[in-house]
C-alpha positions as CSV (number, residue, x, y, z in Angstrom):
1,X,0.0,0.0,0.0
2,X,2.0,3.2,-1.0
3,X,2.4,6.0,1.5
4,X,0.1,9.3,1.5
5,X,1.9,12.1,2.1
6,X,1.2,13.0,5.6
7,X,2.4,15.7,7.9
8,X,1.6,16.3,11.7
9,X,1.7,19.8,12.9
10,X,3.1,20.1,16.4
11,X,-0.2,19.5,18.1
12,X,-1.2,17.3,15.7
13,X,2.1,14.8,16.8
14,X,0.9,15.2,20.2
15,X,-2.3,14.1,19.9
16,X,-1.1,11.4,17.7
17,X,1.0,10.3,20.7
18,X,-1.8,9.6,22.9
19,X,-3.8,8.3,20.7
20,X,-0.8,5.1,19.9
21,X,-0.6,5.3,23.6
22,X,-4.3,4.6,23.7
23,X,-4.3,1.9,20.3
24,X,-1.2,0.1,21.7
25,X,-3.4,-3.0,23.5
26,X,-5.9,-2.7,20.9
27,X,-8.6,-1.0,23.0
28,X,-9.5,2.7,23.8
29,X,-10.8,2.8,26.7
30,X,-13.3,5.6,28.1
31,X,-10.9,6.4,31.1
32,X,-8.0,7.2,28.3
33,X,-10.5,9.1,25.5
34,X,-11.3,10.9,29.0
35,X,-8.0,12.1,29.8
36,X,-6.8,12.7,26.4
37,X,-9.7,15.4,25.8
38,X,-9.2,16.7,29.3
39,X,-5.5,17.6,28.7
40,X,-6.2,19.1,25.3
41,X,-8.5,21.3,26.9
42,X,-6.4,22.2,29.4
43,X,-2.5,22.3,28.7
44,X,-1.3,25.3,27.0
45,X,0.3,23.3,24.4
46,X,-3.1,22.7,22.6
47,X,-4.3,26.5,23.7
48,X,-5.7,27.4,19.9
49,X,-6.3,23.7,19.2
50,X,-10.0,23.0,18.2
51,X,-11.0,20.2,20.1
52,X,-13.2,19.0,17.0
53,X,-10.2,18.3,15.4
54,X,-8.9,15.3,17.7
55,X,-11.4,12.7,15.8
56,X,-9.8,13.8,12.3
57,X,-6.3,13.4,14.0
58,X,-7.0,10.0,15.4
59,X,-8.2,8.7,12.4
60,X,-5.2,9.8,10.8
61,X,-3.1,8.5,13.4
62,X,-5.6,5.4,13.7
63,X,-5.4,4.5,9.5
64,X,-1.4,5.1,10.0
65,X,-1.0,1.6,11.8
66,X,-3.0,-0.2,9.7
67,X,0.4,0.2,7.6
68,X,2.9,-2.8,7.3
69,X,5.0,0.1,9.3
70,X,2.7,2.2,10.5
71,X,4.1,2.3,13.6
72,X,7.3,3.2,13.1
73,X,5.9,5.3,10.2
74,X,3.9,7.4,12.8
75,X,7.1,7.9,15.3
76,X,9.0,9.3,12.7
77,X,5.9,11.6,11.7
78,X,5.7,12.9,15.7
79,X,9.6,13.2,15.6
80,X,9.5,15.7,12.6
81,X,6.8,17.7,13.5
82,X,8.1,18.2,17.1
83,X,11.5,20.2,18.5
84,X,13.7,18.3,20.8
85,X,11.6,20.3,24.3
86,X,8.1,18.6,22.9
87,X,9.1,15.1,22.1
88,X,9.2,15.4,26.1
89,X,6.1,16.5,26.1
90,X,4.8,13.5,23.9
91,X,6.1,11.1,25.7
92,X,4.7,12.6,29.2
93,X,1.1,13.0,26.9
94,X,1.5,9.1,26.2
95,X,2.5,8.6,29.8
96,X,-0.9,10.3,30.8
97,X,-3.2,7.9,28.4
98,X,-1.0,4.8,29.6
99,X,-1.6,5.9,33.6
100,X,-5.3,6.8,32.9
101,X,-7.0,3.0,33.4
102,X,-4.8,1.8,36.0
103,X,-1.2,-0.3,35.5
104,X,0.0,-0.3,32.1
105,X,-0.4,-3.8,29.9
106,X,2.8,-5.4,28.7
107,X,1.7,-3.8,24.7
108,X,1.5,-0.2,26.5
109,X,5.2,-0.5,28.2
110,X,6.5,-1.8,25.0
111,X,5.5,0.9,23.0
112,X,6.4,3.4,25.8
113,X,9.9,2.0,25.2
114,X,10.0,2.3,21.5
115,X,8.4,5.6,21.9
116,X,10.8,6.7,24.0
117,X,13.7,5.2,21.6
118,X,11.9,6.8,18.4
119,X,11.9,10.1,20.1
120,X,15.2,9.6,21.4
121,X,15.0,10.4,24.9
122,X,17.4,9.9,27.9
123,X,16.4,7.1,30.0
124,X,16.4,9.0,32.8
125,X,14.4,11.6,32.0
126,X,11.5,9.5,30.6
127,X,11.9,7.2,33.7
128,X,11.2,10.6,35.7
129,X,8.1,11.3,33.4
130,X,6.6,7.9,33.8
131,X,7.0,8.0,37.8
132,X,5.1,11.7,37.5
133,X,2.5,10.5,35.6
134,X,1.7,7.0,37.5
135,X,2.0,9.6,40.8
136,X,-0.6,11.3,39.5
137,X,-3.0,9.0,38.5
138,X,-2.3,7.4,42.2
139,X,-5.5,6.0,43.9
140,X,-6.7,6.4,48.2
């Protein structure tokens, strides 16, 4: 199947983030569609975003892994459209979706770990976004 020219803007790759995050165990739950609307209402990032837009960029994102390489094809979308200071944020974004429904399945962490290799980030520093975003998400 030959490749459409695609291209993410910035919000656009973070959106697209989450939404792997969410597609990784083959299920988007309501708790992760939840949080992923939440935070694009609320982080600045997404500040003149139209929320009306996330469905168009899912099923972008969505029709993207139904490619032989969609996966990797996606990463390397996100990576382009993002500087170095919001890969960061995608990977916190996908850290969010992941935390949203409880622990993370084994398909979740994997692609958290090739996420975090595709947009080449420092071990440590995505080990300290995935602690913040599990903290949050903590449950009395």
């Amino acid at each position: 199947m030959p490749h459409t020219k695609i291209r993410f803007t910035a919000q656009e790759a973070l959106i697209c983030a989450m939404v792997l995050m969410s597609a990784a165990d083959r299920q988007m739950s309501d708790a992760e569609l939840g949080v992923m609307s939440r935070l694009v209402q609320e982080l600045p990032v997404f500040a003149d975003f139209h929320p009306q837009e996330i469905e168009r960029v899912t099923e972008s994102c969505l029709s993207l892994l139904e490619q032989n390489d969609g996966l990797d094809r996606a990463c390397a979308l996100i990576r382009e459209a993002l500087p170095p200071r919001l890969r960061e944020t995608a990977y916190l974004l996908a850290c969010e979706v992941a935390a949203a429904d409880g622990d993370a399945t084994q398909e979740e962490l994997r692609f958290l770990q090739d996420f975090r290799i595709g947009m080449d980030l420092d071990r440590l520093i995505a080990g300290a976004i995935e602690r913040a975003a599990k903290a949050r998400y903590q449950i009395i």
